[in-house]
C-alpha positions in Angstrom: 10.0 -6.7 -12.9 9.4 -3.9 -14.8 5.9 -2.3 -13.8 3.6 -0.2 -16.2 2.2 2.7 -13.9 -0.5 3.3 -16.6 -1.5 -0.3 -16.0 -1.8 0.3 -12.4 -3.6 3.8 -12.4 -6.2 2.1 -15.3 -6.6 -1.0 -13.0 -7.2 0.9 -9.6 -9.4 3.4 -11.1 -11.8 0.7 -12.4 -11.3 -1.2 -9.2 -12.4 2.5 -7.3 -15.8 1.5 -6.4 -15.4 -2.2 -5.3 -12.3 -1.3 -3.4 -13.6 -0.2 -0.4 -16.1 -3.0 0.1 -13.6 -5.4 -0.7 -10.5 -4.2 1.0 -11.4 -6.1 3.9 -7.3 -6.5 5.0 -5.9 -2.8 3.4 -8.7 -1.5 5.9 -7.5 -3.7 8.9 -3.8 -2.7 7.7 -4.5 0.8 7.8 -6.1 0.7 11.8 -3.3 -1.4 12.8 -0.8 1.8 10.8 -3.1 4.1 13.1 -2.6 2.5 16.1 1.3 2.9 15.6 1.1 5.9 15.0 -1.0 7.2 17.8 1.4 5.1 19.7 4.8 7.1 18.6 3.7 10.3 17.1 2.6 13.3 18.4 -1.2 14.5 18.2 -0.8 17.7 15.7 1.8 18.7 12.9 1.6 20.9 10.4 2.5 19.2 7.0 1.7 16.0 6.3 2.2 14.4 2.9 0.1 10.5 2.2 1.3 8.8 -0.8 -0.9 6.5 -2.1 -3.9 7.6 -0.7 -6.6 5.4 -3.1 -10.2 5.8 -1.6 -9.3 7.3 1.7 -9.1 3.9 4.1 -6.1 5.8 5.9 -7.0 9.0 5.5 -10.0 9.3 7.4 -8.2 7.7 10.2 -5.7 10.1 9.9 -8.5 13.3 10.2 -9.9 11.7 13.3 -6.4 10.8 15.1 -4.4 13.9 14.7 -4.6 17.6 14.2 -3.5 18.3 11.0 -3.2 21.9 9.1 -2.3 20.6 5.7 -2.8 17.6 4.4 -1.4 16.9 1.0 -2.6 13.4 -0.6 -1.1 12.1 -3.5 -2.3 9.1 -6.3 -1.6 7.7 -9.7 -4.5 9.4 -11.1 -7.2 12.1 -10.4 -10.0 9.9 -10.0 -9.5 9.0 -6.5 -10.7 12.7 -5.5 -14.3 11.7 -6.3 -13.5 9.2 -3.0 -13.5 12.8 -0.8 -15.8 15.6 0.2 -15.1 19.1 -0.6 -15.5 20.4 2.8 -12.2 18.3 4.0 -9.7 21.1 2.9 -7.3 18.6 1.2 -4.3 19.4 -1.0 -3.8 17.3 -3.9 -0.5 15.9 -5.8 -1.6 13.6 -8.3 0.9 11.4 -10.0 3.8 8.7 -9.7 5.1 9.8 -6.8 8.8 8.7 -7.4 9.5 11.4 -10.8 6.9 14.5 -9.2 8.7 17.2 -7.2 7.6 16.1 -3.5 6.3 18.6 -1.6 9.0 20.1 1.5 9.0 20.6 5.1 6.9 17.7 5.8 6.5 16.7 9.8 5.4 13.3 8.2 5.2 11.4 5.4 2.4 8.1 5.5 1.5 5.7 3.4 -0.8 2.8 3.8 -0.4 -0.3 0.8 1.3 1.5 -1.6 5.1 1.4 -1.3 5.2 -2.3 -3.2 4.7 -0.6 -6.4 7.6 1.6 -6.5 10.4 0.8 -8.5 13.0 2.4 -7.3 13.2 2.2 -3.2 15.9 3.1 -2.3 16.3 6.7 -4.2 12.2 7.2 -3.1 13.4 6.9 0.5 16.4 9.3 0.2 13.9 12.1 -1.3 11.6 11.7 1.5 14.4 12.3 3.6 15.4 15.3 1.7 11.4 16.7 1.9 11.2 15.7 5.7 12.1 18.3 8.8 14.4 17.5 11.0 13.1 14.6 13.0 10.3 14.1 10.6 8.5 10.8 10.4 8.2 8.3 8.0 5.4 5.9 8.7 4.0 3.4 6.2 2.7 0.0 5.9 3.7 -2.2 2.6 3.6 -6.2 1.9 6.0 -8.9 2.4 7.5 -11.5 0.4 4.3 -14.0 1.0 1.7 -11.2 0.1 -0.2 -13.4 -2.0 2.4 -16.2 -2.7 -1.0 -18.4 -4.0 -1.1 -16.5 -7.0 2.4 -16.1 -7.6 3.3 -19.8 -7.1 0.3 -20.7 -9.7 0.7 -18.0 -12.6 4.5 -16.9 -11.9 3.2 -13.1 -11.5 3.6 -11.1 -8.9 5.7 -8.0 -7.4 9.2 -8.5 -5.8 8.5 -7.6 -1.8 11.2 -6.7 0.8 11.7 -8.5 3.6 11.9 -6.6 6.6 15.9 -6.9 7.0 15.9 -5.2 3.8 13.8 -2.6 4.5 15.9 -1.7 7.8 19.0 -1.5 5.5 17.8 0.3 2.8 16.5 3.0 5.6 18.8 2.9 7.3 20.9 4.4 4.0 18.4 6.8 3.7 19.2 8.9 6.9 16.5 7.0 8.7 15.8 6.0 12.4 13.8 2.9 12.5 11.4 2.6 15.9 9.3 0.1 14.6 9.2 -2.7 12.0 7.0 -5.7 12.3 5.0 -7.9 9.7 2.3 -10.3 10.0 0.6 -12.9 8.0 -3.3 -13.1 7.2 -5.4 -15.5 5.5 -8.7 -14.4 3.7 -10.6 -17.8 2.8 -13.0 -17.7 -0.4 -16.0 -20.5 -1.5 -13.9 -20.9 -5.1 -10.6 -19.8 -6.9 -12.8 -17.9 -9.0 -13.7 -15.6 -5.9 -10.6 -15.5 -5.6 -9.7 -14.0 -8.6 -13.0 -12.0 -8.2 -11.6 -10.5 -5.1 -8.1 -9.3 -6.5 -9.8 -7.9 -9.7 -11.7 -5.9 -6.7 -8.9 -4.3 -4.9 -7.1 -3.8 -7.9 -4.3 -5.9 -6.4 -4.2 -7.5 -10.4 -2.5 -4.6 -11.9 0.4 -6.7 -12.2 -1.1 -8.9 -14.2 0.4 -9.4 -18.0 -1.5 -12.9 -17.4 -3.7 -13.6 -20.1 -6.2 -15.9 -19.3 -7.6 -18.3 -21.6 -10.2 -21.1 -21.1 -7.6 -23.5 -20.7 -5.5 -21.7 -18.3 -8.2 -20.5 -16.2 -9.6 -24.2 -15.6 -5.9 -25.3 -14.7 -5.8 -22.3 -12.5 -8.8 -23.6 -10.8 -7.5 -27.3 -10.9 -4.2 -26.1 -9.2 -5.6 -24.3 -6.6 -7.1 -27.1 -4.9 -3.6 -27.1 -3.6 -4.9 -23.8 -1.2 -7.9 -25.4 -0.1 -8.1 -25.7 3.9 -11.3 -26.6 6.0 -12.2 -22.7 6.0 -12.2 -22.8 2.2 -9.6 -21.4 -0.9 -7.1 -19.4 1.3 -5.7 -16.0 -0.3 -2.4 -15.3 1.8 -1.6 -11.4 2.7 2.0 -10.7 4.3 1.7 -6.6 6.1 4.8 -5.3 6.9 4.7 -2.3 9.4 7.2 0.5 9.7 7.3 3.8 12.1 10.9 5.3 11.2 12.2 8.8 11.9 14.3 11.3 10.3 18.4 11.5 12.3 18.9 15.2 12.5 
């Protein structure tokens, strides 16, 4: 699927504000990527790059975890800065992150829910390589193949997700040494499918969307959904995918 990254920017920017109240999983997601990386990394380095960094869920963890002399943060679009204080000496790198010039002799590239909207994997991986040191670290968490299968089952939209043997491969390619690579599945459970939609609009997660809705479709939508209802309510699946991977020398 061919993805407009205008789209995406637009939709995340108007999404900024609700994000972080709503991001109830990305936030989980991005203390469980902490936790990894406490676990396998070492306390300080000097150059770290964050792709994806949206209103700062990882970040901050990041600041409080490790010693850090320069942290470079990249997004879609500028906006996202009004997310940070001044006094946090950041570096910024604001655009789509697979045609800028990444920055070089990184100690670690991170990135917490973003790598799903990249269209070309496999050549983003190989430059991260190239803009890594030796033994550099690549850390990241992304979405699997039933990140949201509700939606994509009812409207036929959606992004095309890796499963985790893929991911192995593909970094494997890339001059990468994988240490870690796990996925996990978690339901969020909402009162109507209209809180659900609600809730995507939110996180931004519908800059996918070319779905135009009209009355009709939207009721069907609604009808269809029944499908999703358990005990605790309209589920909403989410599918993390967790990987700690290193640079071979």
């Amino acid at each position: 699927m061919s993805l407009n990254k205008n789209l995406v920017a637009e939709r995340f920017a108007k999404a900024g504000q609700s994000y972080s109240e709503h991001a109830v999983v990305q936030k989980q997601i991005c203390q469980n990527l902490t936790g990894l990386l406490k676990q396998f990394c070492p306390s300080t380095m000097s150059r770290v790059f964050e792709i994806g960094c949206g209103s700062g869920n990882l970040t901050r963890l990041l600041v409080e975890a490790f010693q850090i002399e320069d942290l470079i943060l990249n997004d879609l679009y500028s906006e996202v800065q009004a997310h940070f204080n001044h006094q946090e000496h950041l570096k910024w790198l604001i655009g789509d992150v697979e045609i800028l010039e990444l920055p070089q002799q990184l100690d670690m590239i991170v990135s917490g829910s973003a790598l799903q909207w990249m269209q070309d994997l496999p050549r983003l991986l190989k430059r991260c390589n190239d803009a890594l040191n030796d033994s550099g670290w690549l850390c990241f968490s992304t979405f699997g193949p039933k990140n949201l299968i509700e939606i994509k089952e009812l409207t036929g939209q959606g992004l095309s997700y890796w499963y985790l043997e893929s991911w192995k491969n593909a970094l494997t390619q890339a001059g990468f040494e994988v240490l870690h690579l796990s996925e996990s599945e978690t339901q969020l459970y909402f009162d109507s499918p209209k809180a659900v939609l609600q809730h995507l609009k939110a996180t931004g997660v519908t800059a996918t969307a070319q779905h135009r809705w009209t009355k009709q479709s939207l009721q069907q939508f609604y009808q269809d959904y029944d499908r999703f209802k358990q005990a605790e309510g309209y589920a909403l699946t989410y599918h993390p995918i967790y990987c700690i991977a290193r640079r071979v020398k």
